[in-house]
N, C-alpha and C positions, 0 to 999 in steps of 0.2 A: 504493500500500500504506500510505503513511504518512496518507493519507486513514483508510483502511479502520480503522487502529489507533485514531488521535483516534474516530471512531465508536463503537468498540469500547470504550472509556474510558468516554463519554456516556453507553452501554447501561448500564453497568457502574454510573454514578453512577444514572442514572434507579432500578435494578432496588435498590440501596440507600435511595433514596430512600421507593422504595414499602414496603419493606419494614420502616423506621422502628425496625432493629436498630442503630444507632448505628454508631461506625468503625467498617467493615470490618478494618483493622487488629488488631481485637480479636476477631475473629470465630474462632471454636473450631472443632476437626472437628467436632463436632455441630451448628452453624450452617453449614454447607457438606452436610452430612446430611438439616437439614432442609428449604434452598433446594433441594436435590435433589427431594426430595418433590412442594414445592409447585412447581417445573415440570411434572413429570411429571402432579401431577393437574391444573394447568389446559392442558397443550399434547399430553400423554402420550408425551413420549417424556423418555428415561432420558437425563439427562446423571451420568453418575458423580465422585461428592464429587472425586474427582483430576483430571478435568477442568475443574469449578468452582474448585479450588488454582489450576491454570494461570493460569485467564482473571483471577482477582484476583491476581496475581504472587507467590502462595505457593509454586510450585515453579518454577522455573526450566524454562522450557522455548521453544524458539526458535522453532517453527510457527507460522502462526497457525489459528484454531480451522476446523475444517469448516464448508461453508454449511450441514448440516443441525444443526453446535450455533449456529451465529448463526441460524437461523429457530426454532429454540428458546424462542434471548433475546429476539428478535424476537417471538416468539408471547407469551411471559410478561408482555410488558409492553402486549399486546394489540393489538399489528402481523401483519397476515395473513405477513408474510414477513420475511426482513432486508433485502430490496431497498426492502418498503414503509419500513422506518426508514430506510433511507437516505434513499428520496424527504424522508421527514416532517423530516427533521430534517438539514437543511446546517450543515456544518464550517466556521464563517471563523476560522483560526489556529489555536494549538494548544490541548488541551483541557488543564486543568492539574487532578490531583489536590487533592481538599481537601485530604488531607493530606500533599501533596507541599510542600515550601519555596519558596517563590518568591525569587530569589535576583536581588536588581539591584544591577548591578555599576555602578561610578564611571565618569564619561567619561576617557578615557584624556587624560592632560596629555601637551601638547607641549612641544618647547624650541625649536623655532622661536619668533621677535617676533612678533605679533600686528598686521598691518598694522588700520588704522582702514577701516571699512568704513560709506559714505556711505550714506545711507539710501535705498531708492527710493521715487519717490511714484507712488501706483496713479492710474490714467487711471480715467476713466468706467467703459470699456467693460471694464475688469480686473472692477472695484465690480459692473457688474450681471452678469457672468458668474458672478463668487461667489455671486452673489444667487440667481443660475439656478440654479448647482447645488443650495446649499441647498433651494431650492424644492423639487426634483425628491429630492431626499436624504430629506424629511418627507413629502411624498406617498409615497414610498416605504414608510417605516415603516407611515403610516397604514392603506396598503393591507395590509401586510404583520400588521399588531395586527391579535390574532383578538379579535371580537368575543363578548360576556357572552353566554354560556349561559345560556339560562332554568333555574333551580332545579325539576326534576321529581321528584314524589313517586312514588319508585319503588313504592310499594304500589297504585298508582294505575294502574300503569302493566302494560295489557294484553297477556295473551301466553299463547297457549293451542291443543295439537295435539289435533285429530279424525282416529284411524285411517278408511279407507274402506274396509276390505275386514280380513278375518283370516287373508288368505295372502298370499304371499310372490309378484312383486314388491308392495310395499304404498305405494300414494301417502297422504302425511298434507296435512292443509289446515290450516294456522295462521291463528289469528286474533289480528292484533294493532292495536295501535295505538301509535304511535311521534310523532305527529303533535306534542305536547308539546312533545320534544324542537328541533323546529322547523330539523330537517337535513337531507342528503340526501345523507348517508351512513350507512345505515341496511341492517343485512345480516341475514340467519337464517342460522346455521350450524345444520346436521344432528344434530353432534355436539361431539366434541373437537378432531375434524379439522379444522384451519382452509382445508385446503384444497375444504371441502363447506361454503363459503360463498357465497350469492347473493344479491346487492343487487337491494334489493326497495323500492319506493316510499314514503318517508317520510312520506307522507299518505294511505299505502292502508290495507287493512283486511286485505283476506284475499292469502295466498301458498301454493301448494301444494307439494309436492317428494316426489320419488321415491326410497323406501329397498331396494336390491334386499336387502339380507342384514338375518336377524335379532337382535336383540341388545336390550340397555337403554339406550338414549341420553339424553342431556342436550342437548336443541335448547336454541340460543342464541341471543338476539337480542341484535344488537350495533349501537351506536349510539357512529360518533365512534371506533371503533376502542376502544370499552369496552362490558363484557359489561353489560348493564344487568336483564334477565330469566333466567330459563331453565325449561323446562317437559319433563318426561317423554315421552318417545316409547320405549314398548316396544311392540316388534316380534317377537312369539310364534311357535311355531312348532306345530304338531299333530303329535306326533311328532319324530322325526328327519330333518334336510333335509340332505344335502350338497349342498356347494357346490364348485366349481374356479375362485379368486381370479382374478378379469380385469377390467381397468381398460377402461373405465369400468362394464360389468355382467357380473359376474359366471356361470359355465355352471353350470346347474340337473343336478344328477341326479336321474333317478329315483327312485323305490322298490325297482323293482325292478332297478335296475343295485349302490344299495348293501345290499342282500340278500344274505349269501352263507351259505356250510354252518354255519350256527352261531356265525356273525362278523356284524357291518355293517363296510364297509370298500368298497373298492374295485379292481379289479385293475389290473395295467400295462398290460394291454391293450385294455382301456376307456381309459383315461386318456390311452394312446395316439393310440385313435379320437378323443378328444374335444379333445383340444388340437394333435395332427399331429406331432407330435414323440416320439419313444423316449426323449427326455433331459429329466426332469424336476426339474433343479435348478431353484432360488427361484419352482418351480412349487407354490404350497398350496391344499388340498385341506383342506375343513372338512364337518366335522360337528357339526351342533349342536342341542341340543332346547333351547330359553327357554320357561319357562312357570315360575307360582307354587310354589316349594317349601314353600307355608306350614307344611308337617311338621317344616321342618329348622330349627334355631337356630343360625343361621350362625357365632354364636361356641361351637357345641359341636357336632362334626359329625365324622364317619369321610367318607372319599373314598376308594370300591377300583377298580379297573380290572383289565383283564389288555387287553395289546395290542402291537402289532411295527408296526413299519415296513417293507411287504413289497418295496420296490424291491429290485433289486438295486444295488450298488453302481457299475456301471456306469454307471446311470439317474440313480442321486441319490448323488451324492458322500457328503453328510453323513447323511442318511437321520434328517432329526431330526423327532421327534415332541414337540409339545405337547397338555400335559391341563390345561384352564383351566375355571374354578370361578370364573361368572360374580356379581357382587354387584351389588346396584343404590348402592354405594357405593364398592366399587373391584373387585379380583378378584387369584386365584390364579392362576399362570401358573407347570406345572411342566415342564420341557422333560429328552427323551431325546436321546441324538446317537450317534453311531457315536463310539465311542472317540477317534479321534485330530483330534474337530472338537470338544472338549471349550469350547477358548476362544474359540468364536465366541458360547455359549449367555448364559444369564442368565436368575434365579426373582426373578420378582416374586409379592412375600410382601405382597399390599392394599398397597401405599405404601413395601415394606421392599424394595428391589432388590440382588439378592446378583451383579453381576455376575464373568465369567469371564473376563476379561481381568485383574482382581487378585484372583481366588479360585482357588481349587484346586474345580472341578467334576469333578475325573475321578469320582466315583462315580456320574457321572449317563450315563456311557459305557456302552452298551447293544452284547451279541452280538443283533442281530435275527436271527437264523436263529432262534432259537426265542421266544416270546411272554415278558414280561415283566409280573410281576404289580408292580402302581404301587400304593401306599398314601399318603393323609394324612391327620393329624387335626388338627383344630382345637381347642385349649380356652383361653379366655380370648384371652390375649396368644401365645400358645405354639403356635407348628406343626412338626412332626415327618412328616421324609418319608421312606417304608419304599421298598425296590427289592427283589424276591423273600425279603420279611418280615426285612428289614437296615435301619439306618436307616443314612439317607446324610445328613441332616440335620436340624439343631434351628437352627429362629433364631424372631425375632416377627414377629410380625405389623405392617406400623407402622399400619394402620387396622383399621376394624371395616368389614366386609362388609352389614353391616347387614340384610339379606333375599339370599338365594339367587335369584337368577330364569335361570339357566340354568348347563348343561355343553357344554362343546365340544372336539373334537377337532381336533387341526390336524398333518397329515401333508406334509411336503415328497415328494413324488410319490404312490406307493400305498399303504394302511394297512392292517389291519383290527386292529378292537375284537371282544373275543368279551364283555367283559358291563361294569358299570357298579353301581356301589353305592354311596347316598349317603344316611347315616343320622344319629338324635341318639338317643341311649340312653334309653327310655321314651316319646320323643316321636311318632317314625313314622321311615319310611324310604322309599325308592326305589329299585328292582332293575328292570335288565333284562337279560335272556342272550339276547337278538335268535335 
């Protein structure tokens, strides 16, 4: 453990380092705000500012952090994992804060006499063992010194996705070239996922990769464990596609499974047939349309809904529903729950994350036995979210969405949606009551 902590210090200094925000020490909640941020949009998962207090020793706390916020830090600093930092970077003694004191204490004095001590004379064979190790000491090092990276002009530097097909599963072929670099560790990641990364040949050309679900991606090409490209992969949909979450691909629904009287949705006993089980917790279930809303101005925009969470409670414990309001720059992400799972939730506001573990979400606690009419608007910096024409809340935005390119539904077991509305006053709109 006292390993894992010296690590943890390292990360800590490296992630200051990159960061080129001066002492930690002096760092403000709004610098713990914004570190927040920029993890999430390069690794996309939410560490919360009182988290980030912890791990720099601003609040007292005696755990040490989860493996999913150390593959976080690990991600942030451009390591596929925190086992890959550990490999990358061995601990010999202990790591000492810059701004910790280094504190050297005096040899302690005796009162015992100090008998005279004759000196020894070294033999040959003492001389050339020193000599051996030395030897073996600098070839060590030697091996050990990483050698100078060729200077690459990243504008130079190739990297570029071809959809094959306009349905859904969709293989893309990348064409790159990395060769510059002159390494071979050279990977394409999918997305933000670091875990949809594949080492791909640092002198080849082309790579292909399988995207089963749709969405707006950021493929990345990573070199050296640094993002050096990244190129567009949207993944469109013709309509509406639900989907049922399964690692590694995900189960296709029909058209006509998510068809219902005047809803899209799904029932419990489809959901049933299709996954074997009656109990659909941390079971999700997506509906999504991506495609061009070039109608809508992302920073002035109405979002209406009506829709429930049809499990019963038996089936899905927390019965939470998300309604997410995709951007090709970050996204909305507004979640329902059954009342009393209020503090598992959390609204990502483009970059602004309002988690439930130190907010009061109870207005986002939903009766599903009957349908829930969901509003939001967008204007400027400013978003307001209505629950049957109430607002539950006002906070900002902390980015700009920049283009619209899809809506998606996200149901922990069964759902349905009876319609969808997403407009800009004067500009155009989009309705559908399926």
């Amino acid at each position: 453990m006292e390993k894992e902590k010296q690590l943890l210090m390292l990360c800590r200094k490296q992630i200051e380092q990159s960061l080129k925000w001066g002492d930690s020490e002096a760092w403000s909640n709004d610098d713990f705000e914004h570190l927040s941020e920029k993890i999430f949009d390069k690794t996309r998962v939410q560490l919360s500012i009182s988290t980030l207090k912890r791990i720099w020793g601003k609040v007292r706390y005696e755990n040490f952090p989860t493996t999913g916020t150390l593959n976080a830090l690990a991600g942030f600093l451009g390591y596929e994992s925190w086992r890959e930092f550990r490999q990358e970077n061995e601990v010999v003694g202990p790591v000492v804060e810059v701004n910790e004191p280094v504190i050297v204490r005096p040899p302690e004095i005796s009162t015992e006499p100090v008998q005279p001590v004759k000196p020894k004379q070294r033999t040959a064979p003492k001389l050339i063992s020193i000599a051996a190790v030395l030897v073996v000491v600098a070839v060590f090092f030697l091996i050990r010194e990483k050698k100078a990276k060729p200077v690459v002009d990243l504008s130079k530097v190739k990297f570029e996705a071809i959809k094959v097909s306009d349905s859904l599963p969709n293989s893309v072929i990348f064409n790159y070239d990395a060769s510059a670099f002159k390494s071979d560790s050279v990977y394409i990641q999918q997305s933000w996922d670091p875990t949809r990364r594949e080492k791909v040949d640092g002198n080849g050309h082309q790579h292909t990769s399988i995207y089963y679900n749709p969405g707006y991606f950021l493929a990345k090409l990573v070199v050296d464990n640094k993002i050096v490209k990244q190129c567009i992969v949207n993944i469109q949909t013709k309509g509406w596609k639900g989907t049922i979450e399964k690692m590694p691909v995900p189960i296709y629904l029909s058209a006509k499974e998510i068809k219902g009287d005047g809803f899209m949705g799904v029932s419990a006993a489809t959901l049933q047939q299709k996954t074997g089980s009656p109990v659909f917790n941390g079971v999700a279930v997506k509906f999504a349309n991506v495609q061009d809303f070039k109608n809508i101005n992302a920073d002035n925009f109405t979002f209406e809904t009506t829709l429930r969470n049809s499990s019963a409670v038996e089936a899905s414990v927390c019965r939470q529903v998300n309604a997410v309001i995709l951007g090709s720059g970050s996204a909305i992400v507004i979640p329902l729950v059954e009342k009393g799972c209020i503090s598992q939730i959390g609204i990502l506001a483009a970059g602004n994350f309002i988690d439930g573990k130190n907010h009061d979400l109870s207005a986002f606690g939903c009766d599903f036995s009957k349908f829930q009419d969901l509003k939001c608007t967008v204007n400027g910096k400013s978003l307001k979210i209505y629950l049957d024409d109430k607002i539950i809340l006002a906070t900002t935005v902390g980015n700009s969405l920049h283009e619209i390119v899809g809506i998606r539904f996200e149901f922990e077991g069964a759902g349905e949606v009876k319609n969808v509305t997403l407009s800009t006053p004067g500009r155009g709109s989009y309705h559908d009551s399926f």
